[in-house]
C-alpha positions in Angstrom: 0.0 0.0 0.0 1.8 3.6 -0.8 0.8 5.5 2.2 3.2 8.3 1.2 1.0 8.7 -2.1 -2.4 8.6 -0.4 -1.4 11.3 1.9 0.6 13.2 -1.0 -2.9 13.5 -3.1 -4.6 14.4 0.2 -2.6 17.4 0.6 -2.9 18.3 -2.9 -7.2 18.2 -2.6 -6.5 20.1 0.7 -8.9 17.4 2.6 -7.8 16.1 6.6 -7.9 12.4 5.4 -8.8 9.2 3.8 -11.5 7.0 5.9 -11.5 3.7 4.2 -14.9 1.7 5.0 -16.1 -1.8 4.4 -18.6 -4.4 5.1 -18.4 -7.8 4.2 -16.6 -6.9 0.9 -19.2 -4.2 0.0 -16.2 -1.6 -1.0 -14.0 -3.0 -3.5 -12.3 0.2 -4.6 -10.9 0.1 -0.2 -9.2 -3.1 -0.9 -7.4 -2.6 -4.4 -5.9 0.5 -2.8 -4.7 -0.8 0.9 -3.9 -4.2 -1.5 -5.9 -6.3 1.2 -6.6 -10.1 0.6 -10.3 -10.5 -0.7 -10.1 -13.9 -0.1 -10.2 -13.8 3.9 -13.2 -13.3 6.1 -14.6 -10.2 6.6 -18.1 -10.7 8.3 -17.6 -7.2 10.3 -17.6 -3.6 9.5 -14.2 -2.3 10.0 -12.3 1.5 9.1 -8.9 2.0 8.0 -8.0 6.2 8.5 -5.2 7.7 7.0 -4.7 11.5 7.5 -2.7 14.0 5.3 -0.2 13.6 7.7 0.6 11.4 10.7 -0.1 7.7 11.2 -2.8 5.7 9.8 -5.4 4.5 12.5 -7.6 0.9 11.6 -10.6 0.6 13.7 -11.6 -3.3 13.7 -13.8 -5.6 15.6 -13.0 -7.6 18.5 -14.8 -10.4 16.8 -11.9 -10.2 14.5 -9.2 -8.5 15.9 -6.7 -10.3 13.0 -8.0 -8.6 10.0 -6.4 -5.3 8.3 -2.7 -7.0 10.0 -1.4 -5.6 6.7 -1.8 -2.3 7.4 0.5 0.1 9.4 -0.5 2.2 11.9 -2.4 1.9 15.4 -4.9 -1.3 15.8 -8.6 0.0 17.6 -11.0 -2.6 18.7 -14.4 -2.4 19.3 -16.9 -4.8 20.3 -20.3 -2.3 20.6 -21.4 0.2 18.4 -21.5 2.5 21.0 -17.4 1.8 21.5 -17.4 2.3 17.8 -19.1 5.1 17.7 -16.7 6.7 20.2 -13.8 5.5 18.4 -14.7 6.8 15.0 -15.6 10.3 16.7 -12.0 9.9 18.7 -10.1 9.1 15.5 -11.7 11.8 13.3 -10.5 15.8 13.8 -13.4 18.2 14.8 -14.1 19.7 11.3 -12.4 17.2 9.3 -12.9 17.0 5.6 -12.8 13.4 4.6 -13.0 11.1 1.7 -15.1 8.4 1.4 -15.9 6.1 -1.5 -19.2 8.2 -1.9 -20.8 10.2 -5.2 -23.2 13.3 -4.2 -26.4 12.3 -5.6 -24.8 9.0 -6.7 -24.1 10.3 -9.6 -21.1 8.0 -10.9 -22.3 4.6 -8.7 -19.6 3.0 -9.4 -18.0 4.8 -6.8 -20.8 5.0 -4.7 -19.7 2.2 -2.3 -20.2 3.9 1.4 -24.0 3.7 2.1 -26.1 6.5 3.4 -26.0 5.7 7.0 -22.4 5.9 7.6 -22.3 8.9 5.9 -25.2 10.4 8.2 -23.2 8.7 11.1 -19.8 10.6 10.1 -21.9 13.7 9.5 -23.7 13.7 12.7 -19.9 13.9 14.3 -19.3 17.1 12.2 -17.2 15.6 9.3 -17.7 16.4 5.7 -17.6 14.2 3.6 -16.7 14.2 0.1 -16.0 11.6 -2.8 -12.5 10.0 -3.4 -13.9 9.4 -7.0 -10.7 11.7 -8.8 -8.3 10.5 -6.3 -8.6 6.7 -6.3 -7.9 6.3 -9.8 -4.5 7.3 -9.3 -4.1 3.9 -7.0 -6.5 1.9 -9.8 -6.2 2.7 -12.7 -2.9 4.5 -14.0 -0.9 1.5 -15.7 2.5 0.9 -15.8 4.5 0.7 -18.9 4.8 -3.0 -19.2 0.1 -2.8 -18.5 0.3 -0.6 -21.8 2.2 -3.0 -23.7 -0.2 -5.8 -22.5 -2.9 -3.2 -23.6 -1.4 -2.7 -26.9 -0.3 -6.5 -27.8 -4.4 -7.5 -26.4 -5.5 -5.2 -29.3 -2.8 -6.4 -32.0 -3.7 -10.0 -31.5 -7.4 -9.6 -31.5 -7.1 -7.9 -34.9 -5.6 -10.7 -36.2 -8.3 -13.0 -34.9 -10.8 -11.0 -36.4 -9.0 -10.5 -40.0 -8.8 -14.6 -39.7 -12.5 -15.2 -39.0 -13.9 -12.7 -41.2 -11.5 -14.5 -44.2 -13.2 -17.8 -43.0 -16.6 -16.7 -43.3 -15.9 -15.2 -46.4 -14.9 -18.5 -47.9 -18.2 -20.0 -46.2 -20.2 -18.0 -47.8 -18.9 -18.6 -50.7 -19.0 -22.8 -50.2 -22.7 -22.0 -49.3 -22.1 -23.1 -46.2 -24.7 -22.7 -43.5 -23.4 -20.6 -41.0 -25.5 -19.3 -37.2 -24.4 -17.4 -34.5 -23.4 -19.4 -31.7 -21.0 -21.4 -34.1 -19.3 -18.6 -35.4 -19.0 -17.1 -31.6 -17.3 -20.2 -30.4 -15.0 -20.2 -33.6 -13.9 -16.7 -32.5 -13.0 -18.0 -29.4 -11.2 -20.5 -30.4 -9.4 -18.7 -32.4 -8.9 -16.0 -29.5 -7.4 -18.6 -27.4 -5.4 -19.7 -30.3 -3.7 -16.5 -30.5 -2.3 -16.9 -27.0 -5.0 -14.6 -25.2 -7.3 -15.2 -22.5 -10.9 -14.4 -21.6 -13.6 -13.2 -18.3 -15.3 -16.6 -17.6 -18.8 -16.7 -19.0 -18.0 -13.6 -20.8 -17.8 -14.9 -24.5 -17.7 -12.5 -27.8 -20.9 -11.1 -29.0 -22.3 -12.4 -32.5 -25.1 -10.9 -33.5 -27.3 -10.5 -36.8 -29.6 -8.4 -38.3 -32.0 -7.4 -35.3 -30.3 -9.1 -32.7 -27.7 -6.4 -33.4 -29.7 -3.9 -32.5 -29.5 -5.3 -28.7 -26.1 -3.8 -27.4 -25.8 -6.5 -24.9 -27.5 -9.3 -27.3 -26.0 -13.5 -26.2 -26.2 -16.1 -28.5 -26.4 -19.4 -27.0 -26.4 -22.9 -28.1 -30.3 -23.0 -27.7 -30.9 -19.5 -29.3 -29.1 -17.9 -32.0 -30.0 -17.2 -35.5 -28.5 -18.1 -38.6 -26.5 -16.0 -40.8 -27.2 -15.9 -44.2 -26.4 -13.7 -47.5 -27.5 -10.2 -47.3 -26.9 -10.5 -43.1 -25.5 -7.6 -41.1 -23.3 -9.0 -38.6 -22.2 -7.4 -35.4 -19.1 -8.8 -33.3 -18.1 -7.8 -29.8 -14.9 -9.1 -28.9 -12.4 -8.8 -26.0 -9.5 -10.8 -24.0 -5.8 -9.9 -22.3 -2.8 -11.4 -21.8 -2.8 -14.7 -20.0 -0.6 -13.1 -17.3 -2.5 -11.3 -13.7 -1.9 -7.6 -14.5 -2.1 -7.8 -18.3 -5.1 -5.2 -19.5 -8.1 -6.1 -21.4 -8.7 -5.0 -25.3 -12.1 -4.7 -26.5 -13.2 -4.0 -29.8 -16.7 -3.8 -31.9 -16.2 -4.1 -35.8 -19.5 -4.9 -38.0 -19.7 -6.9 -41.3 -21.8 -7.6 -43.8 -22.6 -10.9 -45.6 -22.1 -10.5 -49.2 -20.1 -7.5 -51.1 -19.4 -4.1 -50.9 -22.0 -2.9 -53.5 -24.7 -5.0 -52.1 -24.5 -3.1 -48.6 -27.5 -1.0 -48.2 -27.4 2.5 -48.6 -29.3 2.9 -44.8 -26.5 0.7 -43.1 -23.9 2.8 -45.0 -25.7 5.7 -43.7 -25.9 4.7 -39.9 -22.1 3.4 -40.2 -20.9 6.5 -41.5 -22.9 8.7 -38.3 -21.3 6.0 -35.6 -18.1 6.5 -37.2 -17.7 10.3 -37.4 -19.1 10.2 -33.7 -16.5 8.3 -32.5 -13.6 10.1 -34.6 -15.3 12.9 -33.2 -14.7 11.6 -29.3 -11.3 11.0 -30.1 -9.9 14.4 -31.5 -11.9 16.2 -28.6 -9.8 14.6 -26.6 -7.1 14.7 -28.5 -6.9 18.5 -28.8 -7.7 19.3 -24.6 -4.7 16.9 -23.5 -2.0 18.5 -26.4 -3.4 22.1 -25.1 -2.4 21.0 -21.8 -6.3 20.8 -20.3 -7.9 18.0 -18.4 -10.9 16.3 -20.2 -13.7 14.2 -18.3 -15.3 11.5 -19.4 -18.8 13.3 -19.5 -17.0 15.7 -21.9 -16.3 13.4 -24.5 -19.6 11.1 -24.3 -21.3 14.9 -24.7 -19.4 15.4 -27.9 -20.1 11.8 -29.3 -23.3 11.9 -28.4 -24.0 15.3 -29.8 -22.9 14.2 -33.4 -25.7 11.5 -33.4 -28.2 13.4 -32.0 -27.8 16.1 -34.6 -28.3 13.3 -37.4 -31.5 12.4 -35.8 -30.4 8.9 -34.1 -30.2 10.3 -30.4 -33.3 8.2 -29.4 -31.6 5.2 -30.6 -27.9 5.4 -28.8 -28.9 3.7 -25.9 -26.0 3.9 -23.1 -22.7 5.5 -22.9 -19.8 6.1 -25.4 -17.3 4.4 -23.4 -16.2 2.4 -20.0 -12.8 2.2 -18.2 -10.5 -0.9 -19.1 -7.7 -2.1 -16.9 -7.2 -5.7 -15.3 -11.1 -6.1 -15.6 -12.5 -5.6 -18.4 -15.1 -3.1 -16.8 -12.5 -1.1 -14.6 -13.8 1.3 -11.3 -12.2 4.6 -13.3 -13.6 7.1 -15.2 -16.2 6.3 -17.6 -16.9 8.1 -21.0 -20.4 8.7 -19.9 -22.7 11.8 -19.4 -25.9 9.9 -20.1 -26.2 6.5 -17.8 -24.4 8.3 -14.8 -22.6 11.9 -14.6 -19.0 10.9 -14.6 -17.2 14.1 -13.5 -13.6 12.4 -13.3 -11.2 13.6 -15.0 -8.9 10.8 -17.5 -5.8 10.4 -16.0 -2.7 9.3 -17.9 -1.9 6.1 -18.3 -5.8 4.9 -18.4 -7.5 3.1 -21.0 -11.0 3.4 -22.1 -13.3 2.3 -24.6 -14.9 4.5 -27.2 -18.1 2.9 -29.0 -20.7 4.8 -29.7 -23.8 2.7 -31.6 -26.6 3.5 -32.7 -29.8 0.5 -32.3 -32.3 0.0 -34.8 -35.1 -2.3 -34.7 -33.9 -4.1 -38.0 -30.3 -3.7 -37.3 -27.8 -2.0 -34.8 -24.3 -0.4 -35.8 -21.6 -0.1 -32.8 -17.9 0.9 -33.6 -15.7 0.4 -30.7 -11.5 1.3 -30.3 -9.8 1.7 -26.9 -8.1 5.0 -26.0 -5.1 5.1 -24.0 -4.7 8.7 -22.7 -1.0 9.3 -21.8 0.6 12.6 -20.8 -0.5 15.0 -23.5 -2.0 12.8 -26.1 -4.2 9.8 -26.5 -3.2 6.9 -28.6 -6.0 4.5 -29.9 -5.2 0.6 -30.1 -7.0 -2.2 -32.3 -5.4 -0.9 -35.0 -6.9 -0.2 -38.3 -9.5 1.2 -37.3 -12.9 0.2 -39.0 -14.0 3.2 -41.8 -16.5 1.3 -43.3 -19.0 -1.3 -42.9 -16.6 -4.8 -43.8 -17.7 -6.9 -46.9 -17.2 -10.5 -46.3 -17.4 -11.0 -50.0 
């Protein structure tokens, strides 16, 4: 755990300390940044305090006096809530401003991890509390240098996947093969696997045709899938990492057609070309803030995605946000590109990834283009490289 850190970005935000809380695993975000076992029992409430300056202070319960061992700083035990209660008020400064995995409003809930009552609790003592949203991504989610290569190698490997299948199918379509769904999904994965990547368990690529493409989070399964015939738009949603533990996730949307480029209809070209120049539009906003030396939030960017659709008359159909964090998980707990499912105020740090993929969700078809964005000092670099400019002819 880098104490020296936590209290360095304390100082910085001008707040008394950090009050790390958890019960029974309810905070995630508390143990990736005190790097605490989640595999141990934790059936008690329990709070770690670290101030700006000074030694860090854990408050535990007698019923488990062994937990948080880890951790530096002075052990507290309780065994009452009323001995809590006195220990919390003991360990906190009279006027303290203190963060808390908490979003006003719960506006970004991914972040939202403290629940109301121990906020009212803290409150009732005279504390203030505030969110740790922009400060804990700098202890989960900045990657290192080897991370980004992972990152980087994740998207070069899954591009070649992709080129591979979409040269099979071609060849299947011309054989007059009869091709479906869930047997092309498990011949992607196979062929992900093949390429020396890994992926989430029971988190398999998305295949999905005509108007089942027009459900972003559309499954095919072995019972129910559709078949994929000439004439077929075809969506794919694919993602994996490195088989290694702190290798980071790339995840990519491309969409295809089933038959040639002149037989693609003018509508689909037409949706493509709206999803596309949102996205590029995402990018070079954020782009131009980081090279002028400005901050950019995710809301930003999902505003001037968004926007782009909405002024070709598709806002009703883009469903859910441009983008989500990516790190270890393939959903990470840092800033989101998002303005429209939650209002994610946190700024990108570098050395974060993120997804663009704006879509937009017809009832007879759905279009979704999706990169990953790497933002780095005073640029952002995007990975899956090419990127898709047009609908792909498997013919």
């Amino acid at each position: 755990m880098n104490i020296e850190g936590i209290q360095q970005a304390l100082q910085e935000a001008q707040l008394t300390g950090w009050l790390f809380y958890d019960f029974r695993k309810s905070n995630p975000i508390a143990y990736q940044i005190l790097q605490l076992p989640t595999d141990a029992m934790y059936t008690r409430r329990w709070f770690y305090y670290v101030p700006a300056q000074g030694a860090p202070t854990a408050l535990i319960s007698a019923v488990e006096p062994h937990i948080l061992s880890s951790l530096p700083g002075e052990r507290l035990l309780f065994r009452t809530w009323q001995e809590m209660h006195t220990l919390l008020r003991k360990t906190l400064p009279v006027q303290a401003r203190v963060a808390m995995e908490y979003s006003p409003m719960n506006a970004i809930p991914y972040v939202s991890r403290v629940d109301a009552g121990t906020v009212e609790l803290l409150r009732s003592f005279g504390v203030e509390v505030v969110s740790s949203a922009n400060m804990a991504q700098r202890f989960i989610a900045q990657l290192t240098q080897e991370q980004i290569y992972t990152q980087r190698e994740a998207g070069r490997l899954l591009m070649a996947a992709k080129d591979i299948l979409f040269a099979q199918l071609g060849d299947d379509l011309r054989a007059g093969k009869e091709l479906n769904e869930f047997d092309v999904q498990q011949r992607f994965v196979a062929l992900i696997e093949q390429a020396g990547l890994e992926l989430p368990e029971d988190e398999l690529p998305i295949v999905a045709v005509n108007a089942n493409s027009g459900n972003p989070h559309y499954e095919p399964t072995a019972l129910q899938h559709s078949l994929i015939k000439r004439g077929d738009l075809v969506l794919f949603d694919f993602w994996a990492k490195l088989p290694r533990p702190d290798a980071v996730f790339g995840d990519y949307t491309w969409v295809a057609f089933a038959g040639t480029r002149d037989e693609i209809p003018a509508r689909q070209r037409e949706v493509f070309e709206v999803v596309r120049n949102a996205r590029d539009s995402g990018i070079a906003y954020a782009r131009e803030r980081l090279a002028a030396g400005h901050t950019v939030e995710g809301r930003e960017i999902d505003d001037v995605t968004r926007n782009v659709i909405v002024k070709a008359g598709y806002g009703d159909y883009f469903v859910h946000r441009t983008g989500h964090s990516i790190g270890t998980v393939l959903h990470g707990n840092s800033a989101n590109i998002d303005n429209f499912e939650s209002q994610d105020e946190r700024i990108l740090l570098p050395y974060t990834c993120n997804s663009i993929e704006p879509g937009i969700y017809l009832p007879e078809f759905g279009i979704r283009s999706e990169v990953n964005l790497l933002i780095l000092e005073d640029d952002a670099e995007v990975t899956g490289v090419p990127i898709q400019e047009e609908i792909f002819p498997l013919l």
